[in-house]
C-alpha positions in Angstrom: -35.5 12.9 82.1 -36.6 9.2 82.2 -35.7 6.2 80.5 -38.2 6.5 78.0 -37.4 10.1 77.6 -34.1 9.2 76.5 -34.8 6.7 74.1 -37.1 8.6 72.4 -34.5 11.4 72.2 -31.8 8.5 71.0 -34.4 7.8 68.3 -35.1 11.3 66.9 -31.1 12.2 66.8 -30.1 9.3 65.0 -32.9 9.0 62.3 -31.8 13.0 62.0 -28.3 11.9 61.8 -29.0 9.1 59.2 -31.3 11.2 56.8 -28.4 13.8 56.9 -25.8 11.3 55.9 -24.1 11.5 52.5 -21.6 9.1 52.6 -22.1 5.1 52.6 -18.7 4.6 54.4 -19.7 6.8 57.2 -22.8 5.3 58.1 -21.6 1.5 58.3 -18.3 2.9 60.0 -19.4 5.6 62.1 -23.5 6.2 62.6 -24.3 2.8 62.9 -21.5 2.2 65.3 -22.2 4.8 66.9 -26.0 4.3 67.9 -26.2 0.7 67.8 -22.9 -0.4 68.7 -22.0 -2.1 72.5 -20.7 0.8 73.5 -23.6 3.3 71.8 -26.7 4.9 73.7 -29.2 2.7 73.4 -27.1 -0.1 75.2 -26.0 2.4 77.8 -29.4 3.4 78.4 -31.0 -0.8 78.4 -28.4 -0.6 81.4 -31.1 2.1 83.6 -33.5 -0.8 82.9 -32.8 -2.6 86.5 -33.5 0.4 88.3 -37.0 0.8 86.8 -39.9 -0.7 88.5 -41.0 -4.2 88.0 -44.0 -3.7 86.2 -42.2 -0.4 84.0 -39.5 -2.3 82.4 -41.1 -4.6 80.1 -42.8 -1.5 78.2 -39.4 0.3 78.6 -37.5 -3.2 77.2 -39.6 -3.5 74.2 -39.7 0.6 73.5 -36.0 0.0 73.6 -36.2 -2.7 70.7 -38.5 -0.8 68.4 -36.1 2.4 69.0 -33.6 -0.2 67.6 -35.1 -1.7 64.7 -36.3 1.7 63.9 -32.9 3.0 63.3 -31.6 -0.5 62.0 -34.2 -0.2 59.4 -33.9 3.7 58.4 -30.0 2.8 58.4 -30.6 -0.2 55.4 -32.9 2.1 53.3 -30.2 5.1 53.6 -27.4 2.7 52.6 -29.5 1.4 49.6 -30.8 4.8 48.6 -27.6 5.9 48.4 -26.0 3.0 46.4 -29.0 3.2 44.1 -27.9 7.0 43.4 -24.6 5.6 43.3 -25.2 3.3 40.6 -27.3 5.9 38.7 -24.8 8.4 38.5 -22.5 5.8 37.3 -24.5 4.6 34.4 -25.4 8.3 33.5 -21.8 8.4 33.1 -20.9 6.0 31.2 -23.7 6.3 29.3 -23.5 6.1 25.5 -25.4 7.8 22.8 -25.5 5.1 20.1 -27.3 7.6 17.7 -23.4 9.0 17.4 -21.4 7.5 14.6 -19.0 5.0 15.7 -14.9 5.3 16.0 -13.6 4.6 12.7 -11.6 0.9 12.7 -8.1 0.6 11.2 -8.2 -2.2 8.7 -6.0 -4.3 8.2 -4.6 -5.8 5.0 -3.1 -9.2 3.3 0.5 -9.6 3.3 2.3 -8.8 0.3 3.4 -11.9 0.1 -0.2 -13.7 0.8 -1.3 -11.2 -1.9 0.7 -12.8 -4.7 -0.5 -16.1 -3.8 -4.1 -14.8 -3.5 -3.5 -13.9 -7.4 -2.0 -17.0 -8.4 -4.8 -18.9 -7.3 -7.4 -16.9 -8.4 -5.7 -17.2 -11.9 -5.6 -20.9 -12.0 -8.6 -21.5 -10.0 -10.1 -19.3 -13.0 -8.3 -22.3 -15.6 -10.2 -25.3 -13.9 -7.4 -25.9 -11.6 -7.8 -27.5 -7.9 -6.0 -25.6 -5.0 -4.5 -28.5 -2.7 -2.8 -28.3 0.4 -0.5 -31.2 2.5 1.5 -31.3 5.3 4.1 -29.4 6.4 5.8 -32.5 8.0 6.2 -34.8 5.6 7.6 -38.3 4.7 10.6 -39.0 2.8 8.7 -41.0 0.7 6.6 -38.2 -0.6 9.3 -35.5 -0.8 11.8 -36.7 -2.3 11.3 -40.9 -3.6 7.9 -40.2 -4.9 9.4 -37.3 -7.2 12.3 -39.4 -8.4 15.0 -39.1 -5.6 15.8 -42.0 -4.1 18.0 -42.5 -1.6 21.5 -41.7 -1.9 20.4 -39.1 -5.1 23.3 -36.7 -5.3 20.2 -34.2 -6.4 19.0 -34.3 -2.9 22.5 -32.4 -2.0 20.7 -29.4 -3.9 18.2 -29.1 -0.9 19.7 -29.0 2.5 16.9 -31.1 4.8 15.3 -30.6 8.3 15.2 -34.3 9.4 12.8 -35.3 12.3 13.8 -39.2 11.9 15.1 -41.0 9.0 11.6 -40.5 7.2 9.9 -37.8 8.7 11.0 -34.1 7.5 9.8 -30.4 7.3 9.3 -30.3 3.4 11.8 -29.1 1.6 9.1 -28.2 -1.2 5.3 -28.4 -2.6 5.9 -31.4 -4.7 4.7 -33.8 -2.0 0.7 -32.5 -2.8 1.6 -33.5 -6.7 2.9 -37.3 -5.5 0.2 -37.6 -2.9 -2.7 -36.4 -5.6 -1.1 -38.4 -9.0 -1.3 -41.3 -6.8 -5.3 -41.0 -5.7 -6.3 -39.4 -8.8 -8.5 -41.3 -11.2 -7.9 -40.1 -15.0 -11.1 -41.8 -16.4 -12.7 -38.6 -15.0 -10.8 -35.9 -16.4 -7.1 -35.1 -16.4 -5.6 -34.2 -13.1 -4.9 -30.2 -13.0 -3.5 -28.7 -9.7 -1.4 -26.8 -7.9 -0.2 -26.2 -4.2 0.7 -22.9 -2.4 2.1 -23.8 1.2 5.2 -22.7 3.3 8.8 -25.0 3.1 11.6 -25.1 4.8 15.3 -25.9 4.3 18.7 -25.6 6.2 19.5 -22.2 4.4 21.8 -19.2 6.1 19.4 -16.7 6.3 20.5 -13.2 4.1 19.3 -11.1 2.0 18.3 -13.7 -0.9 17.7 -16.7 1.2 15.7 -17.4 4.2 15.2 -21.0 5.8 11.5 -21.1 6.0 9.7 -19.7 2.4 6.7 -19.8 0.3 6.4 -22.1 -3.0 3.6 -22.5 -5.3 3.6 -25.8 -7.1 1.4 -27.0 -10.4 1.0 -30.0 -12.4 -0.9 -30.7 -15.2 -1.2 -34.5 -16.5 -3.6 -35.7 -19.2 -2.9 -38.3 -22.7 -2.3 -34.7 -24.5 0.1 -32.4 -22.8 2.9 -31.0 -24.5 5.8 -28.5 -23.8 3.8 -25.7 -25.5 0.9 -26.1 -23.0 3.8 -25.4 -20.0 4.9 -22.2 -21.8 1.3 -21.0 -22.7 0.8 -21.4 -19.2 3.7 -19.8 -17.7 2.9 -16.4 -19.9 -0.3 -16.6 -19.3 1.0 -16.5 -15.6 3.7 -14.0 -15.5 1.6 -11.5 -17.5 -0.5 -11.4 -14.8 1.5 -10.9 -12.0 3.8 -8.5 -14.1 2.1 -7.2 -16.9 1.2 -7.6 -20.8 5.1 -5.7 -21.6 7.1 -8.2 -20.3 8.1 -11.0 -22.6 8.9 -15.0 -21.5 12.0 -17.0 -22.6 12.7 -20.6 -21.4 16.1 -22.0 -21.1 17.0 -25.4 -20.8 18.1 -26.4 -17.1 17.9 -30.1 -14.9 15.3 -30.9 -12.0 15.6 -34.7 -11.2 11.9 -34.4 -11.3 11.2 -33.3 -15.4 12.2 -33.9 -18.1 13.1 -32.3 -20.1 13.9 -29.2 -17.7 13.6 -25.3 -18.1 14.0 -22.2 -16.3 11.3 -19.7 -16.8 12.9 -15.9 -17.5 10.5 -12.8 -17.7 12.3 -9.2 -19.5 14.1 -7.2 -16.6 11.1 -4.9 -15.1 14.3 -2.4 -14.3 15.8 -1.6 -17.5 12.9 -3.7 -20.2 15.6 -5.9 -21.4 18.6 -3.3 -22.4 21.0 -5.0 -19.6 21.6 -3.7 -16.1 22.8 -4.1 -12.5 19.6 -5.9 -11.5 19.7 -8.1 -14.4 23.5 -8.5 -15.0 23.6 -7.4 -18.3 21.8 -9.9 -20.0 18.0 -7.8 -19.8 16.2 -11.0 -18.2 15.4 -12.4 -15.1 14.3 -15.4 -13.7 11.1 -16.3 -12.0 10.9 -20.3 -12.0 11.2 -23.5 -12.8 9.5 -25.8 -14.9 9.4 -29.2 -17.4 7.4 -32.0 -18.3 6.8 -34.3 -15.5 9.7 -37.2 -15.7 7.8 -40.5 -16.4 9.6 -41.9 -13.0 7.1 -39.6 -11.1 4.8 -40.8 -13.1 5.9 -44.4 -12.9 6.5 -44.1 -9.3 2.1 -43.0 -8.8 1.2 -45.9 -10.7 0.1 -43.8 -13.9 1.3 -45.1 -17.1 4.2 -42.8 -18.7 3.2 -44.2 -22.1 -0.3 -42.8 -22.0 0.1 -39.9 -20.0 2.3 -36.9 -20.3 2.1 -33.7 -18.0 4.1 -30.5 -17.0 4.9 -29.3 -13.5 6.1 -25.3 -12.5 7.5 -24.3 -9.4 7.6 -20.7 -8.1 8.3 -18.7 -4.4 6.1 -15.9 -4.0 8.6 -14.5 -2.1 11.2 -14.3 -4.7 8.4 -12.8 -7.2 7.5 -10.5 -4.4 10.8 -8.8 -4.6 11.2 -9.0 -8.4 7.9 -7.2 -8.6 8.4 -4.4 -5.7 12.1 -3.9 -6.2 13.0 -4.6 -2.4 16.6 -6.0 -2.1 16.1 -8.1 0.9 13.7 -10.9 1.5 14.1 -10.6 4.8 12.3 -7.3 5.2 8.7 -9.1 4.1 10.0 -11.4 7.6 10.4 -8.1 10.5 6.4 -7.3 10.5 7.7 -3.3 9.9 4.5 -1.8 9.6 6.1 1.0 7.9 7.3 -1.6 5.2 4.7 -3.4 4.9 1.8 -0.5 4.4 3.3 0.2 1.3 2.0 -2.8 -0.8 -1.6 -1.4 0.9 
């Protein structure tokens, strides 16, 4: 058999041998090593070309080179054929009919917690009221000065501080929003009605009742015509709708260094309707906030004139009413993110 003869029999095999092929890896591995590799046919058989005749071996040599680029060329197209069936048995599947209805979605819900406070505004955003909030690192100026605690105040004992520097704290309560906004307000426009939901902080042991970071929702209402009866037409208006048209409200006179006069806010025990239990210690009532007519040194203090102006301020934690409304025993449970608590206020 001659030269020729060879590599036309080289040629034949390996475009048999590549057509056959069903697998990508052995073709780049093995078939193309195999035919066009140093050690493979066609180089053995370019070796023979020396002992051809002089005028025979350049038709030999460039037979040689089309046997070569022939099988170079059917070994691309049988890689990419079989990469493009590859790829088409891949998308078939993963292929997705979107005619099928989707994978229902779990959804979520609001906090029990941010629930209450969603009510509370929407009540007083309902009454005209602006919902304002400030920073959670506040100055001393604000939290406690401003809203008649100066230094040295034996009130301020009542509140057990985070300190950053002398002035700079985590605020021990919503008040600051009612200094910062008595002090920018402008009363030829209207009186100033507000209040300001936010988280506070204080150096508390944390147990079942108290927790060093909480919620508090903060209002104030100043004008030339605002009398004690406004605060407690207010505060029923409020606690009826958090807790219901069957409880009743009582005030009781208490001290904030920041009213004046002072009152705690009582609603009728939701446990035994005011006939006296555990929950309530006997007396059929239990507290919910605090409240008074703003002192005139807060107002004093904003540059708004106590003679002309009167106003009441309430403060409430959502956190307290929380468990007061659902009966749970320890505020820390809102705190773990128990899913098996929480879904229950779904």
């Amino acid at each position: 058999m001659g030269l020729k003869d060879e590599l036309s029999r080289i040629h034949d095999d390996g475009l048999a041998a590549i057509k056959n092929a069903t697998d990508i890896k052995s073709i780049r591995e093995n078939i193309r090593v195999k035919l066009l590799g140093k050690k493979g046919p066609i180089t053995q058989a370019l070796r023979g070309i020396k002992d051809l005749a002089v005028q025979d071996r350049p038709k030999v040599g460039s037979y040689a080179n089309k046997v070569r680029d022939d099988l170079q060329a059917a070994l691309d197209a049988k890689i990419a054929d079989l990469e493009n069936k590859k790829l088409n048995q891949q998308l078939a599947a993963e292929k997705i009919d979107v005619t099928l209805p989707g994978t229902p979605v779990a959804k979520g819900h609001p906090h029990v917690i941010q629930s209450i406070i969603d009510e509370i505004t929407d009540l007083f955003l309902g009454m005209g009221y602006e919902v304002l909030s400030g920073p959670e690192v506040e100055e001393d100026k604000y939290n406690f000065e401003m809203m008649n605690l100066p230094k040295n105040h034996p009130a301020r004992d009542m509140q057990d501080t985070f300190y950053i520097t002398d002035e700079i704290l985590m605020r021990t309560q919503t008040s600051p929003m009612q200094a910062r906004t008595l002090e920018k307000h402008d009363f030829t426009k209207g009186p100033l009605k507000m209040i300001s939901p936010g988280v506070v902080y204080r150096r508390d042991t944390d147990d079942p009742t108290h927790s060093h970071q909480f919620h508090q929702v903060e209002g104030m209402v100043v004008s030339e015509t605002i009398t004690m009866s406004d605060l407690k037409g207010t505060l029923e208006l409020l606690t009826h709708e958090l807790f219901g048209n069957k409880f009743n409200v009582r005030l009781r006179p208490s001290y904030f260094p920041f009213t004046e006069p002072s009152v705690e806010a009582d609603i009728t025990c939701f446990n035994c309707m005011g006939k006296g239990c555990s929950v309530c210690k006997g007396s059929g009532w239990i507290e919910v906030l605090g409240a008074g007519m703003v002192h005139p040194n807060v107002l004093r203090n904003a540059g708004v004139d106590p003679d002309k102006y009167t106003g009441f301020a309430f403060g409430l934690g959502p956190d307290r009413l929380a468990m007061l409304k659902y009966g749970v025993s320890d505020i820390r449970d809102f705190y773990l993110d128990d899913v098996r608590f929480l879904s229950q206020f779904n």
